[in-house]
VOBA-1610 file (N, C-alpha, C; in pm, whole numbers, padded with zeros to 5 digits, always signed):
BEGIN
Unk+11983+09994+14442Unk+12087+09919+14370Unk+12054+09916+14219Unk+12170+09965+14154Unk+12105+09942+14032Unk+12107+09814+13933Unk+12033+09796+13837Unk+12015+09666+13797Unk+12096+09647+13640Unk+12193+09537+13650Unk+12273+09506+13564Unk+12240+09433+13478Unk+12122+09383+13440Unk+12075+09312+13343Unk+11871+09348+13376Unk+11826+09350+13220Unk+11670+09397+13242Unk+11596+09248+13284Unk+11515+09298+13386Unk+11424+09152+13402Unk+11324+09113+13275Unk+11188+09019+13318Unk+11156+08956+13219Unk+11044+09040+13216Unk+11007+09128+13279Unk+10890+09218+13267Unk+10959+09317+13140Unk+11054+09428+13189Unk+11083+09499+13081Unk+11149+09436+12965Unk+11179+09352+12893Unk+11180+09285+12817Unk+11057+09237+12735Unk+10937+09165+12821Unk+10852+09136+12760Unk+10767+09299+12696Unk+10767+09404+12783Unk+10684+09512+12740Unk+10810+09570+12615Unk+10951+09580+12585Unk+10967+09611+12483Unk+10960+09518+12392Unk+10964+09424+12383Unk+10917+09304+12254Unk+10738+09336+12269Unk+10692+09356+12309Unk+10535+09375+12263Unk+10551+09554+12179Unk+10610+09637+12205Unk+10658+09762+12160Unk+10738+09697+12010Unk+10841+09625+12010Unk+10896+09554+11867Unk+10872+09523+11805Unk+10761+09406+11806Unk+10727+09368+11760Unk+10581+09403+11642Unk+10582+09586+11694Unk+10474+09633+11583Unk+10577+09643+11467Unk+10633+09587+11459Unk+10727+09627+11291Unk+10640+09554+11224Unk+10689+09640+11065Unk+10606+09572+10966Unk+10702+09481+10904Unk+10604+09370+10819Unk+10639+09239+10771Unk+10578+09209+10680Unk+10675+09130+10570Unk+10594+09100+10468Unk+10443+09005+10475Unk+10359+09091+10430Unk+10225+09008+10443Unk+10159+09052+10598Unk+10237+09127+10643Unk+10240+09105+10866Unk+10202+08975+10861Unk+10318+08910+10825Unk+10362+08733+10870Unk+10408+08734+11018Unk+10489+08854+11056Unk+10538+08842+11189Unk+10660+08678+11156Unk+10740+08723+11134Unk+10806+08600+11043Unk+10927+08539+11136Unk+10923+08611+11321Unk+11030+08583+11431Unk+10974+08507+11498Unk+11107+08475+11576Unk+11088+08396+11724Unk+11173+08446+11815Unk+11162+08430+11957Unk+11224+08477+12022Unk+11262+08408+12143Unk+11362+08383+12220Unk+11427+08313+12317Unk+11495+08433+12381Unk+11457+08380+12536Unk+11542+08513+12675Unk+11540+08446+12761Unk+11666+08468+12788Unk+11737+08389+12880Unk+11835+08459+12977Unk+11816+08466+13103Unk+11916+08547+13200Unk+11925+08681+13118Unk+11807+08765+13079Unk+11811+08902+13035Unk+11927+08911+12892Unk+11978+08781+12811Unk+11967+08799+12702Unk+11863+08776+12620Unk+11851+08813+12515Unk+11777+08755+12391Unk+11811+08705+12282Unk+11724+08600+12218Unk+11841+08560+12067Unk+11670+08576+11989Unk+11752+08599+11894Unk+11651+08599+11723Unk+11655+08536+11658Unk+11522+08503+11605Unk+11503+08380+11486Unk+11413+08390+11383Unk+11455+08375+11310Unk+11357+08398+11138Unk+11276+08228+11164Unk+11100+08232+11150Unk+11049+08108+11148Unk+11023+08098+11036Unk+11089+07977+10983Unk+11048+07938+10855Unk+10923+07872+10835Unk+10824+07895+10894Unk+10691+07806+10897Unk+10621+07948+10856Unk+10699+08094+10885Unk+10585+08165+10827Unk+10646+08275+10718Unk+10737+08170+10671Unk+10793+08217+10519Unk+10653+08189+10386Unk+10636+08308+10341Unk+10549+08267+10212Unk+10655+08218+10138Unk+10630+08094+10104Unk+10688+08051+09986Unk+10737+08079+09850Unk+10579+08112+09792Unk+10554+08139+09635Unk+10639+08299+09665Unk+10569+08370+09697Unk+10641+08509+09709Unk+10772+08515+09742Unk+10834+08444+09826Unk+10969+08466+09956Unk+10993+08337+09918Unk+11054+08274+09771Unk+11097+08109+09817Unk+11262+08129+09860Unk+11338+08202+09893Unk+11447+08247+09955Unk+11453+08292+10127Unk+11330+08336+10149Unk+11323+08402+10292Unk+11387+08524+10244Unk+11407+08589+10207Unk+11504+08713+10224Unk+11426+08803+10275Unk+11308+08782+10235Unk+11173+08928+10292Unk+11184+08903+10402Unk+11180+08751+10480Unk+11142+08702+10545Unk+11246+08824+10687Unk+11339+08785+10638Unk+11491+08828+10733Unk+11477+08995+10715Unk+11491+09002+10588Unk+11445+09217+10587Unk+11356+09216+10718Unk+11229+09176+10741Unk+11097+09175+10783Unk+11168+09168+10959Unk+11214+09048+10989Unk+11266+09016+11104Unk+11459+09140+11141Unk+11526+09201+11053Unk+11603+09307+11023Unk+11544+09409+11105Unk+11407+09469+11050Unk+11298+09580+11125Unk+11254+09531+11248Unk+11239+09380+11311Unk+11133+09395+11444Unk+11315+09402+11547Unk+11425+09402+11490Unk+11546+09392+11568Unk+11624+09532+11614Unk+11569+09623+11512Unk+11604+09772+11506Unk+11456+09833+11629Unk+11347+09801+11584Unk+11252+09818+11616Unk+11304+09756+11824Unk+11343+09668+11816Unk+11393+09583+11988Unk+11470+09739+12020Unk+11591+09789+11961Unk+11686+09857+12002Unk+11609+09990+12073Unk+11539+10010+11970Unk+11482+10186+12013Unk+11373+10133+12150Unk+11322+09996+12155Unk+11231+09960+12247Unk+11301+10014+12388Unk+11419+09915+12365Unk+11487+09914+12490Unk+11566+10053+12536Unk+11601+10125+12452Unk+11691+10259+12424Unk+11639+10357+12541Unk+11412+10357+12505Unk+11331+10410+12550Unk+11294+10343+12692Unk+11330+10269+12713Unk+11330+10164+12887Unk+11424+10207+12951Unk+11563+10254+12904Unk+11697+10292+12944Unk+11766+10182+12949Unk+11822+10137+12802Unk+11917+09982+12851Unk+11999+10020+12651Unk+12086+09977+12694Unk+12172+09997+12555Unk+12202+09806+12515Unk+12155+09815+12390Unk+12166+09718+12308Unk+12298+09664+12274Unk+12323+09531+12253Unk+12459+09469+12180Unk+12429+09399+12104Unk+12442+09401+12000Unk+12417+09310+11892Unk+12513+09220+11849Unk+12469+09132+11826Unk+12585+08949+11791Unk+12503+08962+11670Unk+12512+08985+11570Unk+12428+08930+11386Unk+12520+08717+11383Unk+12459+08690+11356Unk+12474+08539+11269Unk+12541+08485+11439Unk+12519+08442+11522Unk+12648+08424+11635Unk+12681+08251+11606Unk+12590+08209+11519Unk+12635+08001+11507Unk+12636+07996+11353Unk+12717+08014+11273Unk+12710+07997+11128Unk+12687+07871+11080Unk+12664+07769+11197Unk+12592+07661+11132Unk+12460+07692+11149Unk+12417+07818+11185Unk+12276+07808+11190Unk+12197+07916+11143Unk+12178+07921+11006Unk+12208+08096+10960Unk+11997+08142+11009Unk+11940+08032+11063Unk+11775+08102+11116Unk+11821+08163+11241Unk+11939+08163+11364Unk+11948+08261+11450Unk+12023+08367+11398Unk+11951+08474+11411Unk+11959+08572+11302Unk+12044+08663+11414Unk+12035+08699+11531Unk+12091+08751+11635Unk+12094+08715+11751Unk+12242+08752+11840Unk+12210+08748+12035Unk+12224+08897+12035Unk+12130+08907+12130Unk+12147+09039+12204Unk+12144+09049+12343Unk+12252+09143+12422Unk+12268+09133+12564Unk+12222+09322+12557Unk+12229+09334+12690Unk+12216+09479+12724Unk+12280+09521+12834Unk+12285+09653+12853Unk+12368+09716+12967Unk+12296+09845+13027Unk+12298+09907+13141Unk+12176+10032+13199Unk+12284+10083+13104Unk+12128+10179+13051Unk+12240+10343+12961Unk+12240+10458+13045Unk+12322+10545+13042Unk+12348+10668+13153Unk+12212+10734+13104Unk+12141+10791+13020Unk+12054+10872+13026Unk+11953+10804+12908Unk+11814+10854+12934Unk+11690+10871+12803Unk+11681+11020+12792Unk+11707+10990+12590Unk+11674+11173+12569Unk+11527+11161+12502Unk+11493+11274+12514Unk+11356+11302+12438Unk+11388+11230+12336Unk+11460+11244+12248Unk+11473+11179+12059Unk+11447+11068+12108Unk+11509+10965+12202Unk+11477+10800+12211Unk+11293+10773+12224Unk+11256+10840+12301Unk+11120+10833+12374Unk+11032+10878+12212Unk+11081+10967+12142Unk+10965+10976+12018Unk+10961+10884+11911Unk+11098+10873+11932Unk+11134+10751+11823Unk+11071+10584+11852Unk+11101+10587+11984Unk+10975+10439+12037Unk+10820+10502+12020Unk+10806+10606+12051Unk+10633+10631+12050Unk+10607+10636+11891Unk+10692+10679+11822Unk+10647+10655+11663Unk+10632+10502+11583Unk+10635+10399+11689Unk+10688+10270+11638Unk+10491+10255+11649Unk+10426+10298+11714Unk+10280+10292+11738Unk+10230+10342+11665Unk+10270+10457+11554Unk+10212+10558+11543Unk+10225+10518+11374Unk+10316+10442+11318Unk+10363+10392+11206Unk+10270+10295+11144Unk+10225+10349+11061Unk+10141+10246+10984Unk+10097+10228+10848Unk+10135+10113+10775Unk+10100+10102+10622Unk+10003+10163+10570Unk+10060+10253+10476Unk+09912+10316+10430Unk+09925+10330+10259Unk+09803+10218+10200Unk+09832+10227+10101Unk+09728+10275+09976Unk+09687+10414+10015Unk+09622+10488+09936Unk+09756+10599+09858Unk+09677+10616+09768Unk+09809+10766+09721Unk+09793+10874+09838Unk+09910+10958+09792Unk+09958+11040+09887Unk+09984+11163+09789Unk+09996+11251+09876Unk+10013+11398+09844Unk+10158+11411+09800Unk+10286+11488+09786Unk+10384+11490+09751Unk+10408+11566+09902Unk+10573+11483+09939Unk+10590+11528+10079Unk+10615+11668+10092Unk+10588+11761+10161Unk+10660+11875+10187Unk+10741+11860+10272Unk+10870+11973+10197Unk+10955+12016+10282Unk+11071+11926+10197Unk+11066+11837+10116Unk+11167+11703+10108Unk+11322+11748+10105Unk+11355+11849+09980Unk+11500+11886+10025Unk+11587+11941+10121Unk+11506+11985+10240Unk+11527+11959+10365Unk+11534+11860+10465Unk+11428+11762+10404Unk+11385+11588+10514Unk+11501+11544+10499Unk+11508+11521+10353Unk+11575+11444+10245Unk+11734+11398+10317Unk+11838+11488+10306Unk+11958+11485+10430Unk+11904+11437+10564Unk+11826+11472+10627Unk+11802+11382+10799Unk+11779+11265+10759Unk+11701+11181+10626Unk+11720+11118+10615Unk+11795+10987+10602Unk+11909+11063+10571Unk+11957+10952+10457Unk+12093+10959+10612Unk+12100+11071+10696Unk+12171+11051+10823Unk+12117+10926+10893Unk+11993+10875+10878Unk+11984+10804+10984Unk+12048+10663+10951Unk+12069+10635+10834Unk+12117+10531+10754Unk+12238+10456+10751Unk+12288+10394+10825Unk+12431+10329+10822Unk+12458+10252+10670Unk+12547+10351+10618Unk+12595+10294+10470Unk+12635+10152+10430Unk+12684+10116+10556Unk+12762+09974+10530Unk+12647+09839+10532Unk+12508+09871+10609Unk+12421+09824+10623Unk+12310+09791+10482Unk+12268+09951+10442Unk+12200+09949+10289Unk+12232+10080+10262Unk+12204+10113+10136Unk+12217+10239+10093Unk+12095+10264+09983Unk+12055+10418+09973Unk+11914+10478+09971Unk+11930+10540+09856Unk+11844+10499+09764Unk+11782+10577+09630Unk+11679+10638+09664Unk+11664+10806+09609Unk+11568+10823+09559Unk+11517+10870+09404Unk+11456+10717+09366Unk+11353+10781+09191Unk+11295+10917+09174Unk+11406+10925+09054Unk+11335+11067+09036Unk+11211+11071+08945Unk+11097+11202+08960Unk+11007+11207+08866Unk+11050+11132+08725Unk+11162+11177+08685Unk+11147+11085+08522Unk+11180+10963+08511Unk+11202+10868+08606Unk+11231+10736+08601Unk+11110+10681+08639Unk+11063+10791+08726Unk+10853+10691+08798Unk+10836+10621+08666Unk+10812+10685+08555Unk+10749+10591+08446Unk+10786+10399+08428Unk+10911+10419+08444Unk+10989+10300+08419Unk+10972+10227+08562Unk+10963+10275+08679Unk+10929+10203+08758Unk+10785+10141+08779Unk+10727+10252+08738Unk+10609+10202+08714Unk+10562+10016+08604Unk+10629+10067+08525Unk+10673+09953+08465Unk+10698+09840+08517Unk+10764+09879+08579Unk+10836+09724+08714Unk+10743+09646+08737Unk+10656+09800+08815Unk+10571+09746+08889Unk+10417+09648+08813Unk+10437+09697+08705Unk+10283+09593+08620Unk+10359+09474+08572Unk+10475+09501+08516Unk+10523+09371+08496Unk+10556+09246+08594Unk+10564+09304+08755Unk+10578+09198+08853Unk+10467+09138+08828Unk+10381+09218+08807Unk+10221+09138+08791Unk+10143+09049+08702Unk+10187+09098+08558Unk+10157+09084+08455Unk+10234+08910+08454Unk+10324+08908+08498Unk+10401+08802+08485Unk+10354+08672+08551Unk+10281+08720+08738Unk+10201+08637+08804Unk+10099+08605+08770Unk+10039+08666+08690Unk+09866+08655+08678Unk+09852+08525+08669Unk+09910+08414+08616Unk+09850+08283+08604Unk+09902+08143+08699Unk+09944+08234+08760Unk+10031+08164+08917Unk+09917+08114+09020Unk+09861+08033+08972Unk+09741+08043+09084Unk+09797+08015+09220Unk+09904+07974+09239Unk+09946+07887+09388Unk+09987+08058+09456Unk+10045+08120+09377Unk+10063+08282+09412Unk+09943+08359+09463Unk+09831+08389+09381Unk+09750+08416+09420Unk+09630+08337+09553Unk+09669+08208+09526Unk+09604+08146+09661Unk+09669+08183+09778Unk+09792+08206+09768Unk+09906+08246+09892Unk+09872+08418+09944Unk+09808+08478+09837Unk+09810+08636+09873Unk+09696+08634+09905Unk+09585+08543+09895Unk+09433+08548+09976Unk+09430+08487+10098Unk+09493+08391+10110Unk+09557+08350+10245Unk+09591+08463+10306Unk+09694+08546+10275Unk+09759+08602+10405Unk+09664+08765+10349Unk+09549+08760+10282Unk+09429+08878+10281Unk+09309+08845+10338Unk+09300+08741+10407Unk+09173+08676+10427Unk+09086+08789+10529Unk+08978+08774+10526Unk+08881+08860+10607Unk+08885+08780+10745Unk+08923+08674+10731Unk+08894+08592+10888Unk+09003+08595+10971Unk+09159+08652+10890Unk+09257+08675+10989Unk+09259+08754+11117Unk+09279+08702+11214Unk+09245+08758+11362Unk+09404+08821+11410Unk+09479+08751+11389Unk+09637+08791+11471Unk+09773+08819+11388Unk+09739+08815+11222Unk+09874+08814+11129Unk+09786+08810+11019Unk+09878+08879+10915Unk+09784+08895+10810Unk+09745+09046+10761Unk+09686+09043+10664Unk+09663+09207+10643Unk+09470+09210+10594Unk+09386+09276+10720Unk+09310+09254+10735Unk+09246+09378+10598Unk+09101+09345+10554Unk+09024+09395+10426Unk+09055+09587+10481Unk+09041+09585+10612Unk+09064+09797+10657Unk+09164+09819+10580Unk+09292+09759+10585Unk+09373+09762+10559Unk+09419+09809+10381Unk+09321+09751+10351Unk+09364+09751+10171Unk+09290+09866+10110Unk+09327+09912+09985Unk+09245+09985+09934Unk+09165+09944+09851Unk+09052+10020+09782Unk+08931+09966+09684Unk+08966+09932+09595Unk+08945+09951+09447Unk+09034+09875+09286Unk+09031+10050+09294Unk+08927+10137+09283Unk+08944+10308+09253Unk+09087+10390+09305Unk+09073+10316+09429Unk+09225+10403+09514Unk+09359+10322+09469Unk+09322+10205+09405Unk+09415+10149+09385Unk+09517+10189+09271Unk+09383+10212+09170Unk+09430+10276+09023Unk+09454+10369+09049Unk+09477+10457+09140Unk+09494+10619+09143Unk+09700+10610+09205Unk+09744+10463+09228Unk+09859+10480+09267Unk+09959+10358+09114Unk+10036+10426+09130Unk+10157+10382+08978Unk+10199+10263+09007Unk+10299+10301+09135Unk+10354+10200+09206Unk+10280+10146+09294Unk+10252+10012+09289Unk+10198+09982+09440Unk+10144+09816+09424Unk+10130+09695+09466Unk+10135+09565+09473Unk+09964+09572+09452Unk+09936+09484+09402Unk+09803+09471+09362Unk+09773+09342+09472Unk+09629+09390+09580Unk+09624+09293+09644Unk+09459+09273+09587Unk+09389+09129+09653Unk+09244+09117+09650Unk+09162+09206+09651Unk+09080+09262+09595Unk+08996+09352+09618Unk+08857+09317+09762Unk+08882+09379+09853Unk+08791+09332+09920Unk+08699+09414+09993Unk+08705+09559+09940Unk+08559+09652+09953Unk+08613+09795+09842Unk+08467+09827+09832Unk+08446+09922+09723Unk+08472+10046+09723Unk+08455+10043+09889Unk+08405+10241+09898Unk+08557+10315+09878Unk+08544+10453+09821Unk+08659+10561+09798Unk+08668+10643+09917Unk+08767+10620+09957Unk+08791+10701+10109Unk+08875+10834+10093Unk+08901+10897+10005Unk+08975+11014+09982Unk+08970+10994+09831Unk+08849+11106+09773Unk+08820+11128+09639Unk+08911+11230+09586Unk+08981+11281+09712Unk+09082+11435+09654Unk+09182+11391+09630Unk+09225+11301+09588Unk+09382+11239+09547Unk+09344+11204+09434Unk+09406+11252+09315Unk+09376+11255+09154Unk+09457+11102+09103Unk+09565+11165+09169Unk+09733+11047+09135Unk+09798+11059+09263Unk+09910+10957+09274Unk+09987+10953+09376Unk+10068+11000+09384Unk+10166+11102+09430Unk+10247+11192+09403Unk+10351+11153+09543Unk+10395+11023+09547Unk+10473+11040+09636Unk+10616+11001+09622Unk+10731+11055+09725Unk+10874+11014+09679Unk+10890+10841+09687Unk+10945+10828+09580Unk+10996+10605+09607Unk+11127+10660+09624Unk+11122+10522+09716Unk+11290+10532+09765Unk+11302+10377+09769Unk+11408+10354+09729Unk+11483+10208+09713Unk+11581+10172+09830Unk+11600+10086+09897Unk+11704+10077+09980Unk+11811+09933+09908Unk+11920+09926+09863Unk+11945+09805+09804Unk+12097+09766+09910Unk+12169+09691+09869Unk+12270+09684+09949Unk+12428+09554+09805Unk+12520+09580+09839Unk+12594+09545+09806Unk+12603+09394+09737Unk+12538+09334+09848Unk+12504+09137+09813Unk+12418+09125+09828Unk+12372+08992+09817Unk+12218+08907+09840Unk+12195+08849+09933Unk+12319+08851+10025Unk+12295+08764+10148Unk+12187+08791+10248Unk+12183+08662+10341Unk+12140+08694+10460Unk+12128+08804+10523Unk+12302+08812+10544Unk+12335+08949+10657Unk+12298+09075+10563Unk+12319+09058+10433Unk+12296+09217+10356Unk+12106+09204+10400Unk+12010+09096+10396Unk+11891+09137+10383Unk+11845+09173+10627Unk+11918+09116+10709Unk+11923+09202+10780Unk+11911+09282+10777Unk+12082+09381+10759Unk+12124+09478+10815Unk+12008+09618+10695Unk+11949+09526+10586Unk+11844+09602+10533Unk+11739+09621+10564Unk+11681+09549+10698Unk+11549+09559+10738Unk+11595+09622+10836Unk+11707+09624+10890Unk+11749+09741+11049Unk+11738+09900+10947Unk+11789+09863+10859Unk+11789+10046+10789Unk+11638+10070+10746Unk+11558+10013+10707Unk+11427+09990+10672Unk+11362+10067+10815Unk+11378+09965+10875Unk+11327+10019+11037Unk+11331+10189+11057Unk+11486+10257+11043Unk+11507+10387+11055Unk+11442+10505+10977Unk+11434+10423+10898Unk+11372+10540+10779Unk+11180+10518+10803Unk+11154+10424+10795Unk+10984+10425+10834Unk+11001+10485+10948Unk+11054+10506+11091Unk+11037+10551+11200Unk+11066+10720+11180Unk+11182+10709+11111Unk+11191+10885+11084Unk+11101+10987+10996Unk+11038+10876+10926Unk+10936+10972+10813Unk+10828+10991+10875Unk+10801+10869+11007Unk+10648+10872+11089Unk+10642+10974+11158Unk+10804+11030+11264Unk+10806+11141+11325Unk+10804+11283+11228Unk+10817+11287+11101Unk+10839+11380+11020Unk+10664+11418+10994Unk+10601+11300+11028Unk+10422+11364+10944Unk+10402+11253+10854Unk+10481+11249+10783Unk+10500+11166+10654Unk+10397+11015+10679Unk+10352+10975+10578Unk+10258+10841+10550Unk+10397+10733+10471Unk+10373+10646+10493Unk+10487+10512+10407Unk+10410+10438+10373Unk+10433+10345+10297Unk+10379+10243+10198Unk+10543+10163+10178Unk+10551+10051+10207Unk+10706+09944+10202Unk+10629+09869+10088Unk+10725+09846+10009Unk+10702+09743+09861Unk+10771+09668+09811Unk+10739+09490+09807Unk+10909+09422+09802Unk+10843+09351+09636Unk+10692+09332+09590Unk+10673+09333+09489Unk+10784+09324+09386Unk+10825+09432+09346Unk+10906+09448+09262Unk+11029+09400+09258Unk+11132+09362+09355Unk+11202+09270+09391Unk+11170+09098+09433Unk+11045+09102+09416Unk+11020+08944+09411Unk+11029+08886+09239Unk+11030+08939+09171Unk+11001+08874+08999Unk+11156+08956+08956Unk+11261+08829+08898Unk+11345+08845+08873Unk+11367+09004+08743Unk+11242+08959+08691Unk+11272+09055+08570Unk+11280+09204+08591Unk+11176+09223+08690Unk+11142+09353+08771Unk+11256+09431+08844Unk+11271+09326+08851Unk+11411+09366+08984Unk+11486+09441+08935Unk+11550+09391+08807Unk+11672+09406+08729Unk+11606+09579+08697Unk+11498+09581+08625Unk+11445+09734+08604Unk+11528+09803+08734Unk+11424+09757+08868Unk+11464+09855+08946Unk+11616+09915+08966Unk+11668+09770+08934Unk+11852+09806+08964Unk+11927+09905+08887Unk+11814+09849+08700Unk+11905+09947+08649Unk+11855+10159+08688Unk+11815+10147+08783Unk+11747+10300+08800Unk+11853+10339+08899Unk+11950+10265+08939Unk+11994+10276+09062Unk+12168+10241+09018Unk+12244+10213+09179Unk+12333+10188+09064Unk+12333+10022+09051Unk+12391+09975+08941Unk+12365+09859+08897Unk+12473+09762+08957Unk+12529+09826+09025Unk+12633+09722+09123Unk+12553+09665+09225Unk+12473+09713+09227Unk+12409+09728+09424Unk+12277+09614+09399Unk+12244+09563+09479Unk+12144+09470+09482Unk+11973+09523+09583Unk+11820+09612+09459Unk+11712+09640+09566Unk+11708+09517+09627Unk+11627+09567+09757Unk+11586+09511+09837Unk+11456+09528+09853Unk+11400+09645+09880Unk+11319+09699+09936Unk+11273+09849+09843Unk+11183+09894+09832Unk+11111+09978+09790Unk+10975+10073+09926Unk+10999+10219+09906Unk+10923+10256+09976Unk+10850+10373+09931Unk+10758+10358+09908Unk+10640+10482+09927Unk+10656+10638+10041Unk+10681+10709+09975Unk+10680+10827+10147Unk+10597+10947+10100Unk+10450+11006+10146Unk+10426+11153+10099Unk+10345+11216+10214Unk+10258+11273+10192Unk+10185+11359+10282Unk+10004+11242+10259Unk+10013+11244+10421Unk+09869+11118+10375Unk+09735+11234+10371Unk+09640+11192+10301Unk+09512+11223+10259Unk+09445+11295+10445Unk+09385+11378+10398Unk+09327+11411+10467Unk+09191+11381+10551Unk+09140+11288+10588Unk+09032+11191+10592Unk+09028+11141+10767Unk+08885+11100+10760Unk+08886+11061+10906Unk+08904+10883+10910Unk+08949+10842+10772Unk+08936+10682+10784Unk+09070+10637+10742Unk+09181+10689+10816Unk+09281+10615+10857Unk+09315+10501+10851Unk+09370+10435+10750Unk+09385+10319+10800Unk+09441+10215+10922Unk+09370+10152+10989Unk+09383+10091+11116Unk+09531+09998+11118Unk+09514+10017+11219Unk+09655+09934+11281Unk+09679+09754+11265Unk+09724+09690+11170Unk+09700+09558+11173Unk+09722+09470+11280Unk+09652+09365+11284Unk+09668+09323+11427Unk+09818+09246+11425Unk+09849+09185+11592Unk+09952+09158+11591Unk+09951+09023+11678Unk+10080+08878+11666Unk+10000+08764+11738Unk+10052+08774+11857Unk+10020+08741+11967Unk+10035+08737+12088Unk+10170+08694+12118Unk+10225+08752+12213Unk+10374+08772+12278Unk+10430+08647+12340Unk+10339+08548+12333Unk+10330+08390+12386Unk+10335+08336+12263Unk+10303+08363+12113Unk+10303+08303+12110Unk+10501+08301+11982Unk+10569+08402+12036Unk+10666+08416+11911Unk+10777+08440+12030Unk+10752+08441+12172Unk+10921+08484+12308Unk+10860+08328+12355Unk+10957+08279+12413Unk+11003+08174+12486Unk+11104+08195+12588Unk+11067+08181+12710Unk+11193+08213+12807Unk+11219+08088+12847Unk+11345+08063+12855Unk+11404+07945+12844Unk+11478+07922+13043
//
């Protein structure tokens, strides 16, 4: 007989599969409720950074990706997704309901596209320059629902000016101490389940070797790929029409597509909201782009270093402690 709604087993194994999306800080910034083989979504505001995110919007981009990230979970289980975005507008933290239905078939593309959700991981050393790009470049920008966000890519002669952005987000914080107490918090060496652990980061050497890129704690020395001079990789902007809620969603579902498609491509990513957190920065980025449109998001994409020290997989908090079955 076949089964008209997924039980609580396959459910729980694709939310442990979803939930590797990345997040600002890997705050892991959801909650989750399932009920009679639906699910609903929720942005927790308890693990909104403040100083950085006093809007949540990262927060919702962040929780946007672990919802795209649910779809391909389940896609790869054999169950087709429905999405409800906002379903109580008095309540704009349930961010989605989702029901499901058996899908007639799994193709290979679903099954790589969930196995790349494992395989995806922040990497924030410089990078090689991607090969192949004016070929990627179109599959890319296919995977992208326009109405959702839409995709810049900086060209070589604007890097300078973005670059720019990017010291001035900084230059501007330096005396923010409540900022910087907030980014050692969520860098701490003692984080066990959320957080972005010291493997994770690069040295101050690898750091300076990239233009663009968020300046975190320095918390070890050694150079793990001396053959990267500079960072030579494509930025891509994803921005979207408004500032809302639903625009910073339906920007972390497009976020989702493009990190998953560059992971199956070879490609290394680096996500950067830096530059969209400091008003002044922002505006740079916008004007590189078109200036109607509102960044969101910033991404790193090239060919990663050749090395046996990979950066590791950040950890993730337990499946108890962010689903609730009701």
């Amino acid at each position: 007989m076949t089964e008209t709604i997924p039980d609580a087993a396959v459910l729980k194994n694709a939310l442990l599969l979803a939930c590797h999306a990345p997040s600002v800080y890997n705050s892991q910034p959801w909650r989750w409720m399932a009920q009679g083989g639906i699910l609903d979504l929720f942005v927790d505001p308890r693990r909104i950074a403040p100083r950085s995110d006093p809007s949540g919007r990262e927060a919702i981009i962040s929780c946007g990706c672990v919802l795209d990230h649910l779809h391909i979970a389940m896609a790869a289980a054999g169950w087709d997704a429905h999405v409800d975005r906002f379903p109580k507008p008095n309540n704009l933290d349930h961010l989605a309901t989702i029901d499901f239905s058996p899908a007639g078939s799994i193709t290979s593309a679903q099954c790589d596209r969930a196995d790349a959700i494992l395989q995806r991981a922040t990497d924030r050393r410089p990078f090689a320059a991607p090969t192949h790009w004016d070929r990627f470049e179109p599959l890319l920008r296919a995977t992208i629902d326009d109405s959702a966000a839409m995709l810049d890519v900086i060209s070589d002669d604007d890097r300078p000016r973005l670059a720019e952005a990017s010291q001035l987000s900084e230059s501007l914080r330096r005396d923010d101490a409540t900022f910087h107490a907030e980014l050692r918090w969520w860098t701490s060496p003692s984080a066990l389940s959320d957080g972005i652990p010291p493997s994770a980061l690069v040295s101050e050497a690898e750091g300076q070797r990239v233009d663009v890129g968020r300046a975190f704690p320095i918390r070890h020395r050694h150079m793990r790929q001396a053959g990267i001079e500079q960072d030579h990789s494509k930025i891509l902007v994803l921005s979207t029409v408004e500032d809302t809620r639903t625009d910073a969603l339906g920007c972390g579902e497009a976020l989702s597509a493009v990190l998953l498609e560059c992971t199956m491509a070879g490609m290394a990513t680096c996500t950067l909201t830096h530059m969209t957190e400091v008003d002044a920065s922002r505006e740079i980025v916008r004007g590189l782009i078109d200036k109607g449109r509102m960044p969101q998001v910033l991404l790193r994409v090239g060919t990663p270093p050749e090395s046996d020290s990979y950066p590791p997989a950040t950890p993730r908090r337990a499946l108890a402690d962010v689903l609730q079955f009701c």
